[in-house]
N, C-alpha and C positions, 0 to 999 in steps of 0.2 A: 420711284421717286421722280418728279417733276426737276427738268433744271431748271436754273436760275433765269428769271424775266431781266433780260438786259436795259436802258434806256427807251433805246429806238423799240423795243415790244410796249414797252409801256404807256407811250403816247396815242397808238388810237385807242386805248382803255380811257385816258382821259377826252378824246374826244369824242366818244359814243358812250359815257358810261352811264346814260338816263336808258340809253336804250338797251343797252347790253345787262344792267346788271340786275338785272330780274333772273336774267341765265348762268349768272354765273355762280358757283360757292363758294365757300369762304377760301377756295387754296387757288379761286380763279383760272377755273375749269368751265367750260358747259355743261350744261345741268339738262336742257333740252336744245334743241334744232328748232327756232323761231319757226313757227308757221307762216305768220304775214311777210310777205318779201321784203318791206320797207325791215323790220326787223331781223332780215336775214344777212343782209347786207353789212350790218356792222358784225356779224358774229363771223361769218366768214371773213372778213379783212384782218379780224384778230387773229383766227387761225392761220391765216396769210405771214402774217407776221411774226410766226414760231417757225415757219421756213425758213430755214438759212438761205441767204445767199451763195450763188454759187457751189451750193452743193448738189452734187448728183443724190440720188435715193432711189433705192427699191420701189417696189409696192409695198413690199413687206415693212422695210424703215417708215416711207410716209403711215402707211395704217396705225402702225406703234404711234408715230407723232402723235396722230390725231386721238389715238386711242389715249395718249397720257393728256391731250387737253379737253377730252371733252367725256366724259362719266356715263352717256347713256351707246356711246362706243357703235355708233353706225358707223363705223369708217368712209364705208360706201358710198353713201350718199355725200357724205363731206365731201370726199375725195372728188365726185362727180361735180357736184357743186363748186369747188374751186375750181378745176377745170373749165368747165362752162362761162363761168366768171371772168375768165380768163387771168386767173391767178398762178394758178399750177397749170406749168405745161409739160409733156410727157413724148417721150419717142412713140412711133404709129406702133411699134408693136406692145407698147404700156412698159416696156422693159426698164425706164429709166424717167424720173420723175424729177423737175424742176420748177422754182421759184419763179414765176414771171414777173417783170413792175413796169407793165404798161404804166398805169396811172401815176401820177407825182403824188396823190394825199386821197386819203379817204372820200373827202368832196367832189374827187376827180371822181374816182371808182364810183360814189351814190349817184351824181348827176348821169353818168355813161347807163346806169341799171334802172332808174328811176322813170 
């Protein structure tokens, strides 16, 4: 069972949802991993945004995250992919898994990868 989408998750939904919702189903999950990077971008900042703040995690917790929002269940690559993003940041040895917020807003994040 999915928890509950809070406020603050629901707004980059409304601000990429042209581009996001080809990807997503009806319970607003990932459906695929955009191929074109312009399209990767908002899909990843949504998943950015099911990370709590200031919470520590596993690997094992983040993969379940990602594995409950996105249906085709690469963890891997997600996981890789926030990271590189610099969304998700993690101790050198992977042991412990964090929420980064370089960026103030989605716009911040597209123009930095862009």
């Amino acid at each position: 069972m999915l928890p509950p989408i809070s406020a603050e998750q629901k707004t980059p939904m409304k601000q990429n949802a042209s581009a996001l919702a080809p990807f997503l189903d009806e319970e607003k999950r990932l459906t695929a991993f955009p191929a074109k990077h312009r399209k990767k971008l908002p899909a990843l900042w949504y998943l950015a945004e099911k990370i709590e703040p200031d919470r520590r995690y596993t690997e094992a917790q983040i993969n379940d995250l990602l594995d409950d929002w996105a249906v085709f269940h690469d963890h891997s690559t997600l996981r890789r992919e926030l990271y590189n993003k610099r969304l998700l940041g993690r101790e050198a040895d992977g042991s412990v898994y964090r929420k980064e917020s370089p960026f103030e807003s989605f716009e911040a994040f597209a123009a930095r990868w862009l």
